[in-house]
VMD Tcl script that draws the C-alpha trace (Angstrom):
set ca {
  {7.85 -11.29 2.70}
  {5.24 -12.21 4.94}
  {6.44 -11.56 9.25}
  {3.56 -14.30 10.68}
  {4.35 -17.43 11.97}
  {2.28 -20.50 11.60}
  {1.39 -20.49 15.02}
  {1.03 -16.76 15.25}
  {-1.70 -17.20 12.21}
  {-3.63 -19.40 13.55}
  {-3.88 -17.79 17.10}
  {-5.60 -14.85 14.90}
  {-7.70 -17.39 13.35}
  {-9.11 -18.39 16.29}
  {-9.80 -15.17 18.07}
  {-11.75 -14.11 15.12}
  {-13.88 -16.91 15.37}
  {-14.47 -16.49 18.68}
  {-15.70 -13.28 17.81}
  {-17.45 -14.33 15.19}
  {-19.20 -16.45 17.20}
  {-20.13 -14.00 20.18}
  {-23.92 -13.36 20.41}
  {-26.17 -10.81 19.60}
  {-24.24 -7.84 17.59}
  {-21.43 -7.89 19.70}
  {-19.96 -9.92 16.45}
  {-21.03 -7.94 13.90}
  {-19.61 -4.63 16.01}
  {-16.63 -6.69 16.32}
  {-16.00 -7.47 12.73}
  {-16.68 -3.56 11.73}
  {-14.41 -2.13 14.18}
  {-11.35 -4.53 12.51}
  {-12.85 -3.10 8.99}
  {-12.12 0.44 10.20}
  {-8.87 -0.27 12.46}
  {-7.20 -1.98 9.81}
  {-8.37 -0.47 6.88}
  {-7.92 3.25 7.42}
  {-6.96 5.58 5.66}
  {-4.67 7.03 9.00}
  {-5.53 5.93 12.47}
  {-8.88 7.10 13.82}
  {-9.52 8.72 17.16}
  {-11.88 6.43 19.28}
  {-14.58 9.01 18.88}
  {-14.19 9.40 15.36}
  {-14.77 5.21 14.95}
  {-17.46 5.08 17.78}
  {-19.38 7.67 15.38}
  {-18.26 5.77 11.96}
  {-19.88 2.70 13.73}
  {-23.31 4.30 14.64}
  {-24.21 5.64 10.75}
  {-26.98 3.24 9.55}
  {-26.91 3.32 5.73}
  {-30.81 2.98 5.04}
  {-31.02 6.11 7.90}
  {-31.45 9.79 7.00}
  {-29.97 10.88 10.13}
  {-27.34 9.95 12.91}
  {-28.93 8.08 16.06}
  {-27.37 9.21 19.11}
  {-28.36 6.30 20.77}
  {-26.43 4.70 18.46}
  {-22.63 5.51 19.66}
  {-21.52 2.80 21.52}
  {-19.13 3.20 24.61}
  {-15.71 2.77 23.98}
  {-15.53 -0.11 26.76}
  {-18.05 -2.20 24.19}
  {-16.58 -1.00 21.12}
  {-12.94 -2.69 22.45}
  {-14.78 -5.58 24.74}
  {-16.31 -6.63 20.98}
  {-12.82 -7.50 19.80}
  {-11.00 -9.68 22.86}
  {-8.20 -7.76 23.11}
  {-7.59 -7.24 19.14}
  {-8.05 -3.89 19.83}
  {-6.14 -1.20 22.06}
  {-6.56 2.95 22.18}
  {-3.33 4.42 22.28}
  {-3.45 6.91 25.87}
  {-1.04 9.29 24.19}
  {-2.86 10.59 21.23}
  {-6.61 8.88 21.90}
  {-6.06 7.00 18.55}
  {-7.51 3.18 18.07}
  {-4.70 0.33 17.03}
  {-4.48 -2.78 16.56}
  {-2.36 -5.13 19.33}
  {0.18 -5.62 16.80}
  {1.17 -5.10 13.30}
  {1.36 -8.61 12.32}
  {-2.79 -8.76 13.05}
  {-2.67 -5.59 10.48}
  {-0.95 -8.00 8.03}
  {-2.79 -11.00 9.07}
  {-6.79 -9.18 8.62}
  {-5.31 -7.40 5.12}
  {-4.93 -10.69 3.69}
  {-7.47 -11.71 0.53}
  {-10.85 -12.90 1.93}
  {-10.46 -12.43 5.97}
  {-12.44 -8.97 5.88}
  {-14.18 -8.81 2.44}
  {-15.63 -5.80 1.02}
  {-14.30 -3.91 3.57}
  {-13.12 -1.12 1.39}
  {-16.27 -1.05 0.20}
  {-18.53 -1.22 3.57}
  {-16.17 1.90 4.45}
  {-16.84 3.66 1.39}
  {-20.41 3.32 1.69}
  {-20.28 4.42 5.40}
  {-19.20 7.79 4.53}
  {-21.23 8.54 1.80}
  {-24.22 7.45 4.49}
  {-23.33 9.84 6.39}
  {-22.53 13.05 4.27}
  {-26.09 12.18 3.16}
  {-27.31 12.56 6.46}
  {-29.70 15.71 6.19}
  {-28.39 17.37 9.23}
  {-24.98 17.11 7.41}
  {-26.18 18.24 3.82}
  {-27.79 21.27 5.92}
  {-24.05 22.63 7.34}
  {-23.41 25.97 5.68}
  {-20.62 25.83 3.18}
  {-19.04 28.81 4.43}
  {-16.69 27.73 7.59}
  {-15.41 24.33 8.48}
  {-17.29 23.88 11.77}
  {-16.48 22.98 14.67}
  {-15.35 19.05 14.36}
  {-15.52 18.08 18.24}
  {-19.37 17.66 17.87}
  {-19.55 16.37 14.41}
  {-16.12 13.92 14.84}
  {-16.55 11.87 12.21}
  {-17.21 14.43 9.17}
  {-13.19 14.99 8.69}
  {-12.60 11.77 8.33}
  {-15.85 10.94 5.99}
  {-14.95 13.92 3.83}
  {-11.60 13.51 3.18}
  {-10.97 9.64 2.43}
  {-14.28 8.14 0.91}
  {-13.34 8.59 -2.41}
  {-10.11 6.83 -1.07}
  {-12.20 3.74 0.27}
  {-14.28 3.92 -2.84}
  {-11.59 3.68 -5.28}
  {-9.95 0.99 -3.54}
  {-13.28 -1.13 -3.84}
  {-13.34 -0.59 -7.56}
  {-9.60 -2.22 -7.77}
  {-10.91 -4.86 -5.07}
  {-13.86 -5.90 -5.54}
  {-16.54 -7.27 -8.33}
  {-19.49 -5.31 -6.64}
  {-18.13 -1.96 -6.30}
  {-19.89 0.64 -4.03}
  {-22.97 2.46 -4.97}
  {-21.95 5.98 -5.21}
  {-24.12 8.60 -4.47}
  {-22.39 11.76 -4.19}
  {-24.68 14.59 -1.75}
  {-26.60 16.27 -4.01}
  {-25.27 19.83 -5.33}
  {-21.59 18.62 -3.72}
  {-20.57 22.03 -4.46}
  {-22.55 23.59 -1.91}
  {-22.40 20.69 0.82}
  {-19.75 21.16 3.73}
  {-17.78 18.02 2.13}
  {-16.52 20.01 -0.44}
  {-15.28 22.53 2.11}
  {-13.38 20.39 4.05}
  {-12.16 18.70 1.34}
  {-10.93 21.41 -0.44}
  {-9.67 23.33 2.70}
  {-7.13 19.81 3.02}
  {-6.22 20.70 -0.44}
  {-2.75 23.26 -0.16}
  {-3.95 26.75 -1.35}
  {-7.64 26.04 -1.04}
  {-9.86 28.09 1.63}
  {-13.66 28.00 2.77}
  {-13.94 31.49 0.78}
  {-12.94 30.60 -2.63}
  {-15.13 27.60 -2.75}
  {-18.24 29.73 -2.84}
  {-17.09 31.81 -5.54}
  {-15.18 28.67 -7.55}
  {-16.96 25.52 -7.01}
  {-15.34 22.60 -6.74}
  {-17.62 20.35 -7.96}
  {-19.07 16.14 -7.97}
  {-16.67 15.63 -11.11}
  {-13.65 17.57 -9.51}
  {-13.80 15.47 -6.74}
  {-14.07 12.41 -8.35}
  {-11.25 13.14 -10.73}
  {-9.17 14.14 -7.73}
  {-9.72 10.58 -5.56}
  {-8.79 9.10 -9.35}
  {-12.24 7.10 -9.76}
  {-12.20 6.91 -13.26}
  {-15.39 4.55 -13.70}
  {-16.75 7.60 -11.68}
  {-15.72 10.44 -13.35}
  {-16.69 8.67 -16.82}
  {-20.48 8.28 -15.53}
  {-20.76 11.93 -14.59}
  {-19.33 13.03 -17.28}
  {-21.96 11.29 -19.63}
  {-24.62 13.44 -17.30}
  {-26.09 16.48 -19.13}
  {-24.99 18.88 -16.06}
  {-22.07 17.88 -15.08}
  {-19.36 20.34 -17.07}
  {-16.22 18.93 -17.71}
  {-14.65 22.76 -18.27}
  {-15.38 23.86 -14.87}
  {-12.77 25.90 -13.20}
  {-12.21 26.00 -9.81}
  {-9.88 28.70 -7.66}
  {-7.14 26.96 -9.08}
  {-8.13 27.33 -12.36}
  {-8.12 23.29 -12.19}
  {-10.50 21.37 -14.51}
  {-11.65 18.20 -13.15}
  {-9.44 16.43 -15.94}
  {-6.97 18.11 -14.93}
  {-7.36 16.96 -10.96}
  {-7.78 13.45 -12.44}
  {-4.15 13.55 -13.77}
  {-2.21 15.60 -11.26}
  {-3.59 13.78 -7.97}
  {-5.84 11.04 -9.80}
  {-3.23 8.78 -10.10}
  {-2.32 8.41 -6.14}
  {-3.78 5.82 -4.44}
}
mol new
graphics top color blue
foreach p $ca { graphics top sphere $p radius 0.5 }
foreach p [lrange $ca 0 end-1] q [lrange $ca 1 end] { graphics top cylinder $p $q radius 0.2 }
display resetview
């Protein structure tokens, strides 16, 4: 049952087009930092979205000059937006504007901008260069948890949403880029050590985010083997059916 008032509505109607009006890119900043904020897979930490909002997808590398300061990244959105002092983490002012911005049409393709955000920057060559070996060290490099874990999340969800799904181009050789790492360090009795002696490959973790249009395509590629065991002694069909089927 929906919580927002008429009157409630339509103040959110207006704020975002006053911020869709606001010049230069302050609208466009604006309209991303409501994609991430209310489309998240769990809340962000401010630097982890200030670093999400400086990847340029045509780039091969991060910008520095890119990362906005957090007084622009929440001046962008009138108020919309708040960082919680407590735990540094970036909210909306209320969870009826969560409701109100997850409605059909207000932020379209949002799944998918995400999706495609991550996969930007795991591309990034000073990312693909990471040894495989360790998780590093996640302070300098904030936004590479976050990118690792959920963009198959974002991506599947812009399959189910959308008619133009993302353009998905894994990093290539996932199984020796530090996405695979991470990702499989999340996963319960996974560590950075196995991985180099039990891949866990492009197909395993498509089957485990449960992208079936995915997995089908790189299955019909020559290399991709659809018997490959990881330290689990999981195939990626098998990932595709025990976790596949979470959203």
């Amino acid at each position: 049952m929906a919580t927002i008032g008429v009157e409630l509505g339509s103040v959110y109607a207006q704020t975002l087009q006053r911020i869709r009006e606001q010049k230069g890119d302050r609208s466009r900043l604006a309209i991303e930092v409501l994609m991430w904020v209310s489309h998240s897979e769990r809340p962000l930490l401010i630097s982890e979205l200030q670093y999400a909002l400086a990847v340029e997808t045509e780039s091969t590398d991060l910008d520095p000059e890119n990362i906005r300061p957090q007084d622009t990244v929440l001046g962008s959105c009138l108020g919309l937006v708040v960082v919680d002092e407590e735990t540094s983490t970036v909210r909306l002012i209320h969870y009826t504007l969560q409701e109100y911005l997850s409605r059909y049409g207000i932020l379209p393709d949002a799944h998918k901008t995400l999706a495609q955000t991550c996969l930007a920057y795991l591309n990034y060559e000073k990312i693909k260069g990471l040894p495989v070996d360790r998780v590093p060290n996640l302070r300098y490099m904030p936004f590479l948890e976050y990118s690792s874990l959920y963009w198959g999340s974002h991506a599947k969800a812009a399959l189910l949403d959308s008619t133009k799904p993302p353009a998905l181009e894994l990093p290539n050789g996932y199984n020796r880029h530090i996405s695979s790492t991470v990702l499989g360090s999340h996963i319960e009795r996974y560590n950075s050590a196995s991985l180099t002696h039990y891949p866990f490959t492009g197909l395993h973790c498509a089957s485990c985010f449960g992208m079936v249009q995915a997995v089908a395509a790189l299955i019909e590629m020559k290399e991709c083997n659809i018997n490959q065991t990881d330290c689990m002694a999981c195939t990626p069909l098998m990932w595709l059916l025990v976790r596949g089927t979470r959203r």
